[in-house]
DOFI-521616 format. One record per residue: residue in three letters; x, y, z of N, C-alpha, C in turn. Coordinates in steps of 0.2 Angstrom, whole numbers, padded with zeros to 4 digits, always signed. Layout:
REM DOFI-521616
AlaXYZXYZXYZ...
This chain:
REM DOFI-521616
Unk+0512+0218+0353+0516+0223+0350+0511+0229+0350Unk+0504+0227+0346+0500+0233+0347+0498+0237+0353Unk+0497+0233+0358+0496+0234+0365+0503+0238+0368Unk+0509+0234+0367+0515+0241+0369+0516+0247+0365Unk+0514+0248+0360+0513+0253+0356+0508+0258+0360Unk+0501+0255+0359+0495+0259+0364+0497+0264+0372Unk+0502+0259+0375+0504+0258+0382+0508+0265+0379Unk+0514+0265+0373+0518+0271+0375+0514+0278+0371Unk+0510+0278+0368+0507+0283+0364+0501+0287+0373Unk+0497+0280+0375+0494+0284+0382+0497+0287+0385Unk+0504+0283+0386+0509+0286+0390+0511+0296+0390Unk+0513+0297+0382+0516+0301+0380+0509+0306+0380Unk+0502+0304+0378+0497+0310+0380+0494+0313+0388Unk+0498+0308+0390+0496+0311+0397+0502+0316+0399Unk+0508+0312+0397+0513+0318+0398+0513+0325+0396Unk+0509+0324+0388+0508+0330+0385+0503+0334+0390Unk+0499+0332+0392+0493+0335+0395+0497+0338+0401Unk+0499+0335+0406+0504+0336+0410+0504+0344+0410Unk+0510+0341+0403+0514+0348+0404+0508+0352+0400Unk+0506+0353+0394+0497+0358+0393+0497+0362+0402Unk+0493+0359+0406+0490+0360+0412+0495+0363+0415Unk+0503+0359+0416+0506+0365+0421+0506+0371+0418Unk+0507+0373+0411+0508+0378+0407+0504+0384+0407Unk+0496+0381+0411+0493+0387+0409+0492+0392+0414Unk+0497+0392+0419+0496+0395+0425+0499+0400+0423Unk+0498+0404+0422+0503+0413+0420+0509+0414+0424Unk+0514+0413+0422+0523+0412+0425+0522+0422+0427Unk+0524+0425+0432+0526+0432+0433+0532+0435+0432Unk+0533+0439+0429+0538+0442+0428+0540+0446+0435Unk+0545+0448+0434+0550+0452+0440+0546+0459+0438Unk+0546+0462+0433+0543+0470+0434+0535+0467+0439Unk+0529+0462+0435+0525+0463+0440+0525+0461+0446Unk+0531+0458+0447+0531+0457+0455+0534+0462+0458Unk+0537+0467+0456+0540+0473+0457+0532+0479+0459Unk+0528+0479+0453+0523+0482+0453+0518+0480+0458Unk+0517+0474+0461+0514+0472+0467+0516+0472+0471Unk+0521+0472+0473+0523+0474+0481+0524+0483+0481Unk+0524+0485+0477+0522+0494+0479+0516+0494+0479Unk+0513+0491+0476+0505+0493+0476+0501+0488+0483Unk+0507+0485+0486+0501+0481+0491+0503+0486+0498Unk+0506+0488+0498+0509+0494+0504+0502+0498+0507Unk+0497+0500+0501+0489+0500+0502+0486+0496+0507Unk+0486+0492+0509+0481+0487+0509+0486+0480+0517Unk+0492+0486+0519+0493+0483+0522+0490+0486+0532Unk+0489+0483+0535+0486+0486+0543+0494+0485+0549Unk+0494+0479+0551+0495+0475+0553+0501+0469+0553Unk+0506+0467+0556+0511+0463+0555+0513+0460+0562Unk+0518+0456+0563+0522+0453+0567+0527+0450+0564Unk+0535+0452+0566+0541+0450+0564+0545+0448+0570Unk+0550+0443+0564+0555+0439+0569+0561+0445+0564Unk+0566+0444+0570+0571+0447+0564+0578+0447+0568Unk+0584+0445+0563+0590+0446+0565+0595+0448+0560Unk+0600+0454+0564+0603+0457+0559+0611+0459+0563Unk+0615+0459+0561+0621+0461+0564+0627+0463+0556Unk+0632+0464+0562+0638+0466+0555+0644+0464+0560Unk+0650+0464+0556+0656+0462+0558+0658+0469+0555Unk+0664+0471+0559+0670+0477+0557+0676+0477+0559Unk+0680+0478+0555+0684+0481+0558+0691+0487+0554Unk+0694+0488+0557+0699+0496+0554+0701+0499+0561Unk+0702+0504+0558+0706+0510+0564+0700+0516+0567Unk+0704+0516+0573+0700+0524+0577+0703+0525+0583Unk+0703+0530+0579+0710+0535+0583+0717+0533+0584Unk+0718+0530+0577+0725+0529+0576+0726+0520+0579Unk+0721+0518+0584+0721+0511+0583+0715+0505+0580Unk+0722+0500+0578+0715+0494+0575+0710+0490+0580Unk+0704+0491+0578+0701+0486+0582+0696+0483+0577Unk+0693+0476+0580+0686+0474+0577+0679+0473+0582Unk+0675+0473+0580+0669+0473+0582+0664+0468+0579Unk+0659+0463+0582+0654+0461+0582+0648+0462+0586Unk+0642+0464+0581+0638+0466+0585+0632+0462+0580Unk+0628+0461+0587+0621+0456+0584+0615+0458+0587Unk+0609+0457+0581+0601+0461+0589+0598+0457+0583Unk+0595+0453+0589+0587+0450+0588+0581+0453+0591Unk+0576+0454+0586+0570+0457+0588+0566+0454+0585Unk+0561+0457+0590+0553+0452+0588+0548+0456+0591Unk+0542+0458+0587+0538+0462+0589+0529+0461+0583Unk+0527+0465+0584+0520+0468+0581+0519+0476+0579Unk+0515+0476+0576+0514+0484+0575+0509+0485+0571Unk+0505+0490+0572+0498+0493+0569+0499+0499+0567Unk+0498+0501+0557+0501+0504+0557+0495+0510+0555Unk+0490+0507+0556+0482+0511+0557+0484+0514+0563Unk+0483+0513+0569+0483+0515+0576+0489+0518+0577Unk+0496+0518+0572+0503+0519+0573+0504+0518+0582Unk+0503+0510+0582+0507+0507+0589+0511+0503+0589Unk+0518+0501+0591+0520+0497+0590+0525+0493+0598Unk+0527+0485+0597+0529+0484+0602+0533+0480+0601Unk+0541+0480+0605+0546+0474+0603+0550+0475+0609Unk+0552+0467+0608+0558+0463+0610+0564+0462+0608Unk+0569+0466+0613+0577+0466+0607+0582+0466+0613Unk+0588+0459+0608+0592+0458+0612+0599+0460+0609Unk+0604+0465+0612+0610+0464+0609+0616+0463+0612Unk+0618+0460+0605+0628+0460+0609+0632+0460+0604Unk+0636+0465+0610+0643+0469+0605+0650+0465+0608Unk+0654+0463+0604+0659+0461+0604+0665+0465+0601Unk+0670+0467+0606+0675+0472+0604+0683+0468+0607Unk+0686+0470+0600+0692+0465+0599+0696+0472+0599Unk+0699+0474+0602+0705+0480+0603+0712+0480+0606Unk+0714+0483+0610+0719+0481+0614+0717+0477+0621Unk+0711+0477+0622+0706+0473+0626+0701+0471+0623Unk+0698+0465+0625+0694+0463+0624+0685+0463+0627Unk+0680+0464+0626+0675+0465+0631+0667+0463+0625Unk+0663+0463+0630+0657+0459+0627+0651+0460+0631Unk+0646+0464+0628+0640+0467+0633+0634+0464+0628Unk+0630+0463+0633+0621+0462+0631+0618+0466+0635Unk+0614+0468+0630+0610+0472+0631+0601+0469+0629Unk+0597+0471+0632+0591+0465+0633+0585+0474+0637Unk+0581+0474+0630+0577+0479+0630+0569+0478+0629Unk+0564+0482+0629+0557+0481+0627+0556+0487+0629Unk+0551+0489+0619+0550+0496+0619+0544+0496+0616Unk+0539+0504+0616+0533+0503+0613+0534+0508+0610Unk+0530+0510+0604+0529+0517+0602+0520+0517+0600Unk+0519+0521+0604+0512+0526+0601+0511+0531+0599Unk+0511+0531+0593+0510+0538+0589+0517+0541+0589Unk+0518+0546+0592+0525+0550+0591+0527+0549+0596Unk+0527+0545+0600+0531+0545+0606+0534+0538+0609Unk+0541+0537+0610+0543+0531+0612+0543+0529+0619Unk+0544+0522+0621+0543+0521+0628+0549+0514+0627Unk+0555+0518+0632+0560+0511+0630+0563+0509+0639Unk+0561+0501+0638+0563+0499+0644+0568+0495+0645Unk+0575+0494+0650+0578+0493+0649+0578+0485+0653Unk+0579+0481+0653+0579+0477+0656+0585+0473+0662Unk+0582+0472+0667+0590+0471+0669+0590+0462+0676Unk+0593+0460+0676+0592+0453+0680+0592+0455+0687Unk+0596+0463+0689+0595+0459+0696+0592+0466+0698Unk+0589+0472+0694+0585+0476+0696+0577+0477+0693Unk+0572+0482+0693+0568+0481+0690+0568+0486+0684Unk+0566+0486+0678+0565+0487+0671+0566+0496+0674Unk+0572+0500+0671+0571+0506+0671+0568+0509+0664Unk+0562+0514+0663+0558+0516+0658+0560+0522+0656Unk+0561+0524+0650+0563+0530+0648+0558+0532+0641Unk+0557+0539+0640+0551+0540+0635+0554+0545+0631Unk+0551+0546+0626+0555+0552+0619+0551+0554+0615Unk+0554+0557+0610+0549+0556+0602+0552+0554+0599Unk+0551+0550+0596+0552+0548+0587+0552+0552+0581Unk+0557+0549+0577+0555+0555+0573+0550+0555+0568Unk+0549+0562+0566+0543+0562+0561+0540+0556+0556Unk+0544+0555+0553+0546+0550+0548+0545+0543+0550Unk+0546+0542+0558+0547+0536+0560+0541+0531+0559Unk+0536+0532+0555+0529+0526+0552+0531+0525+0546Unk+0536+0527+0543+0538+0526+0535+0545+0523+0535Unk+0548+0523+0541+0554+0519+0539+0553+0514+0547Unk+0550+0510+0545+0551+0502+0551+0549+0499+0544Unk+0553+0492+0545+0557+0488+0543+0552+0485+0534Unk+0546+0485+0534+0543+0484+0529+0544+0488+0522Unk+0542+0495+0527+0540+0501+0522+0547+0502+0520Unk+0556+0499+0521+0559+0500+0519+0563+0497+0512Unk+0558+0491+0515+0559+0486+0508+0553+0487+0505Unk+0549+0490+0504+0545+0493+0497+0548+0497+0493Unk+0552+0500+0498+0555+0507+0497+0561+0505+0490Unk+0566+0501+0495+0571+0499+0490+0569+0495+0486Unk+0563+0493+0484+0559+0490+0478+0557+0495+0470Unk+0557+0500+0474+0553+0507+0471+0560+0509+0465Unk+0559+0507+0459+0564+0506+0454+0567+0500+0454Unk+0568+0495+0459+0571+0489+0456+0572+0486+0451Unk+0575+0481+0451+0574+0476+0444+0573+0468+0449Unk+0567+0466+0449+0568+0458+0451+0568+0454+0446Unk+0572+0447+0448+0574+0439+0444+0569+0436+0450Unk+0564+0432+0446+0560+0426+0448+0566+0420+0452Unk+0566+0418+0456+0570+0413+0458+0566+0407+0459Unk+0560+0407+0458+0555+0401+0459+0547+0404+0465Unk+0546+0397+0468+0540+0397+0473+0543+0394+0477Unk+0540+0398+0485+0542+0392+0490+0536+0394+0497Unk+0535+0389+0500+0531+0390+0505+0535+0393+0510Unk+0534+0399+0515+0538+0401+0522+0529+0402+0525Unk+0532+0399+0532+0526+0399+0538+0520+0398+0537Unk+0519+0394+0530+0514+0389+0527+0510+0396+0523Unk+0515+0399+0519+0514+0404+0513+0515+0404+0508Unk+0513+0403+0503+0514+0402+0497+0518+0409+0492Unk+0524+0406+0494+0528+0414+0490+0531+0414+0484Unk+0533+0421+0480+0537+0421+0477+0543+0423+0477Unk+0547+0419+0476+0555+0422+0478+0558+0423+0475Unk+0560+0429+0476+0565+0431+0468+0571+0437+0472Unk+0578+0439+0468+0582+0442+0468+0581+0448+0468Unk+0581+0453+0473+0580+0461+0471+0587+0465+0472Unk+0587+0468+0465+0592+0473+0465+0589+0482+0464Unk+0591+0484+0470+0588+0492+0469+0593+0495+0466Unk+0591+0501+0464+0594+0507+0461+0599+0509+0466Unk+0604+0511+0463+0609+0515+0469+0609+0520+0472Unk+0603+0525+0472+0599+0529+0473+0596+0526+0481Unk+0592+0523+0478+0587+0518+0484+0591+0515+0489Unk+0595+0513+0486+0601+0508+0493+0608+0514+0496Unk+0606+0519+0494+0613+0524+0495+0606+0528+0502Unk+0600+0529+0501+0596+0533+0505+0593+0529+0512Unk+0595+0520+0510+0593+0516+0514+0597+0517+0518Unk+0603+0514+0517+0611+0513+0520+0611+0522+0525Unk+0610+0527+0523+0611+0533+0524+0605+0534+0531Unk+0600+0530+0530+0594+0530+0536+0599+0526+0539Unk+0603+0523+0537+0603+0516+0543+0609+0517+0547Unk+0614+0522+0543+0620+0523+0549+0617+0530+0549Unk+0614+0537+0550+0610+0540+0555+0607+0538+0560Unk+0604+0532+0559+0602+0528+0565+0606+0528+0571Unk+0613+0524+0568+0618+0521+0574+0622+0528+0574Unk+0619+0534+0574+0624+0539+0575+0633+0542+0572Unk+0633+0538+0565+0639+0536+0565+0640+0543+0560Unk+0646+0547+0560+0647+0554+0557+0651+0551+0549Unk+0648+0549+0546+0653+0547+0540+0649+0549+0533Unk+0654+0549+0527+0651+0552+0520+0651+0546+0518Unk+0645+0544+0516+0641+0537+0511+0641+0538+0503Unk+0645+0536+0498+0644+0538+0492+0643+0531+0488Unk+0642+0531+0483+0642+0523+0477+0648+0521+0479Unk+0654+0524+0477+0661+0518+0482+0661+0517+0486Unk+0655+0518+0490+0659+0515+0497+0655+0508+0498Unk+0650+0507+0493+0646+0500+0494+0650+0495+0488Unk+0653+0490+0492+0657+0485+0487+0653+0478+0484Unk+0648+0478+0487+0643+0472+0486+0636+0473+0489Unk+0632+0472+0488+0624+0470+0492+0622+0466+0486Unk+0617+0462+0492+0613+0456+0488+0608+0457+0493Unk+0601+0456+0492+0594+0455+0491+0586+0450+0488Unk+0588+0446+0494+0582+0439+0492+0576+0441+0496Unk+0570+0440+0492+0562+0443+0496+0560+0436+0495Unk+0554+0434+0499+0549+0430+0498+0543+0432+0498Unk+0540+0432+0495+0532+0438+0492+0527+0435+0494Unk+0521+0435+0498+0515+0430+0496+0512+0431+0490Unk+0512+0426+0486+0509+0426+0479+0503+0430+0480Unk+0498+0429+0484+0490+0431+0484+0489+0439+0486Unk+0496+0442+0490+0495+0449+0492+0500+0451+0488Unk+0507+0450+0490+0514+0452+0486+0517+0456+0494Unk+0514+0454+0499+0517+0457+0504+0523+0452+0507Unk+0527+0456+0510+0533+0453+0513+0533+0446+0514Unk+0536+0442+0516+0535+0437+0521+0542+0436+0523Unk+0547+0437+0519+0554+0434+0521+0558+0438+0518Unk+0565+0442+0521+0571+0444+0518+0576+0443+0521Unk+0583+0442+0516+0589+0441+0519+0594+0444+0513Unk+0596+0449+0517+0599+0454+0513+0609+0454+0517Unk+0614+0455+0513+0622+0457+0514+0622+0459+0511Unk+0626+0463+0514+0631+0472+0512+0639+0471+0514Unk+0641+0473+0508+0648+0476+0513+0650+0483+0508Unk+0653+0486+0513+0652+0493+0513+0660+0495+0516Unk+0662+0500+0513+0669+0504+0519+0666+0511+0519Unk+0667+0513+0526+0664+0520+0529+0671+0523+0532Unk+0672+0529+0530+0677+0534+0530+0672+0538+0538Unk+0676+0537+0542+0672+0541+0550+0678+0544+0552Unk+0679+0551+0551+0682+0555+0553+0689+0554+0554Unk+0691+0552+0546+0698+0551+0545+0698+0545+0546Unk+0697+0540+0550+0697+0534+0550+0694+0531+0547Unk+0695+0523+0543+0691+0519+0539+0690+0511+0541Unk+0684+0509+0541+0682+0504+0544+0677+0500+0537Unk+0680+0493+0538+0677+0489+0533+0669+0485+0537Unk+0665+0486+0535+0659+0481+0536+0655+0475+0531Unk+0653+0469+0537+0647+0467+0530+0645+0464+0536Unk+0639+0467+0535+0630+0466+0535+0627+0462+0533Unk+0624+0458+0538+0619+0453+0537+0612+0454+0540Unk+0605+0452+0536+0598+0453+0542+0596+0448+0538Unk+0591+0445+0542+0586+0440+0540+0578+0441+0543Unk+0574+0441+0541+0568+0443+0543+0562+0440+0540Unk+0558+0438+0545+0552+0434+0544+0544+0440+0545Unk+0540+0441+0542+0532+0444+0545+0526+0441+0542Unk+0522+0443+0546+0516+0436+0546+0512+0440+0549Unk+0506+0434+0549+0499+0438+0552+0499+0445+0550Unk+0499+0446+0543+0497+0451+0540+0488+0453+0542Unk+0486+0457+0543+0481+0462+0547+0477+0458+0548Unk+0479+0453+0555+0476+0451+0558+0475+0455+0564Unk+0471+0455+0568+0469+0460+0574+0474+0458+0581Unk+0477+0466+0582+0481+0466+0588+0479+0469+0591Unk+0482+0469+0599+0481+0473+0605+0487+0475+0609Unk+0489+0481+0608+0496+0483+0609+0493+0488+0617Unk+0496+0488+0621+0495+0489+0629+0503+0490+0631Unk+0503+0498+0634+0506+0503+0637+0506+0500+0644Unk+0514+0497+0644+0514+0494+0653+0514+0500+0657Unk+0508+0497+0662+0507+0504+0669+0513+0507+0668Unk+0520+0505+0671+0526+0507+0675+0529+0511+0668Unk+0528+0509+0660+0531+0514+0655+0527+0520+0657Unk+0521+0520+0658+0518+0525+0661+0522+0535+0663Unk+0525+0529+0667+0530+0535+0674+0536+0536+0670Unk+0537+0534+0665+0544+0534+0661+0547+0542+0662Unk+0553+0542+0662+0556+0549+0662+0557+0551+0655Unk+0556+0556+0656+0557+0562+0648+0562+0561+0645Unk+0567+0560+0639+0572+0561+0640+0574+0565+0633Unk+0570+0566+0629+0570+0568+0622+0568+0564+0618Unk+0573+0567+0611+0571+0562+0606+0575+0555+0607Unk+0570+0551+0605+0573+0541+0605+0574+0540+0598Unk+0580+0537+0596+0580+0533+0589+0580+0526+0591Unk+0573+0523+0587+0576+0516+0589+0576+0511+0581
């Protein structure tokens, strides 16, 4: 008896210790993790991302209905010391109309400094190169600096730890200010050229998961939906948006290289890419 007594009392002080030892690891709040990923924006050089993002649509233009699917995978590097950058991107549009039709598109582009070099790829001719500027802005809005951005006043929810690409992260739920995600949204269809007034009604829902490395607070994984309805010149079109994005080898040393033949590229103006 004395002995199974012994048995459950060691028992229970080891558990107590257990739990002592897991406890005394300092748990982070959402403002510090909020606080460390603006301030690791410093301290960042270098990256390489996977990434895929697309959106479904559909509504009226020009008095007819149609839907649209469109999807781009990209994958690249960038150094934002030497502002150069280099990527791989595939896309495809699906339009559902009175006809139906379906393009890929299959690119690789560099930017050095202020200038773009975007090359088009094609199977049964060789790579046609075309060259531009980018816009001023264009080293403050690629894909990182705009999830800092939309951090800059959030509110994050801890959602735990998880290891991505053998990273120790913390993942938590971020919700920006409507300010932040109305400026975002607002770069992002300027981008695709689209003529439409963006206001707080017109975004119906977003959600926002990060994966932080514990040790920097830099990126390492996001996957964010949106849906949204866009008013384009009388006509109204429903969306929701999806992206998923991975970056790593955080300022590890690149070497980014200007193929001869972008070289020869033709002027064409300004590029958005």
């Amino acid at each position: 008896m004395k002995r199974r007594v012994f048995s459950v009392v060691l028992v229970l002080l080891m558990v107590t210790a257990a739990i002592a030892c897991g406890s005394s690891e300092q748990e982070i709040t959402g403002q510090e993790l909020i606080d460390g990923i603006l301030a690791s924006a410093e301290n960042q050089t270098t990256y390489r991302w996977e990434m895929n993002m697309g959106f479904t649509m559909s509504g009226t233009f020009e008095g007819e209905y149609g839907e649209m699917d469109y999807s781009m995978d990209n994958n690249g590097v960038v150094d934002m010391t030497a502002q150069e950058m280099e990527m791989d991107m595939t896309t495809i549009m699906n339009v559902r109309a009175n006809t139906q039709s379906e393009e890929t598109g299959i690119a690789k582009a560099y930017v050095m400094d202020d200038m773009a070099f975007v090359g088009i790829v094609s199977q049964v001719a060789p790579t046609e190169w075309v060259t531009g500027d980018v816009s001023g802005d264009f080293w403050e809005q690629d894909s990182v600096s705009q999830i800092i951005e939309l951090c800059r006043g959030a509110e994050a929810k801890i959602l735990g730890t998880e290891t991505v690409k053998g990273i120790d992260c913390y993942k938590a739920e971020i919700s920006p200010g409507m300010d932040e995600l109305l400026e975002y949204m607002r770069s992002r269809i300027e981008k695709e050229g689209l003529p439409a007034e963006l206001t707080e009604n017109s975004i119906s829902s977003y959600s926002m998961k990060g994966w932080f490395a514990k040790d920097t607070f830099f990126p390492v994984k996001v996957h964010e939906e949106l849906d949204l309805t866009l008013d384009i010149e009388g006509d109204e079109a429903t969306y929701h948006f999806i992206l998923d994005g991975v970056f790593y080898d955080w300022n590890e040393s690149v070497s980014i290289e200007l193929p001869p033949e972008a070289e020869e590229a033709e002027y064409i103006g300004p590029i958005d890419i």
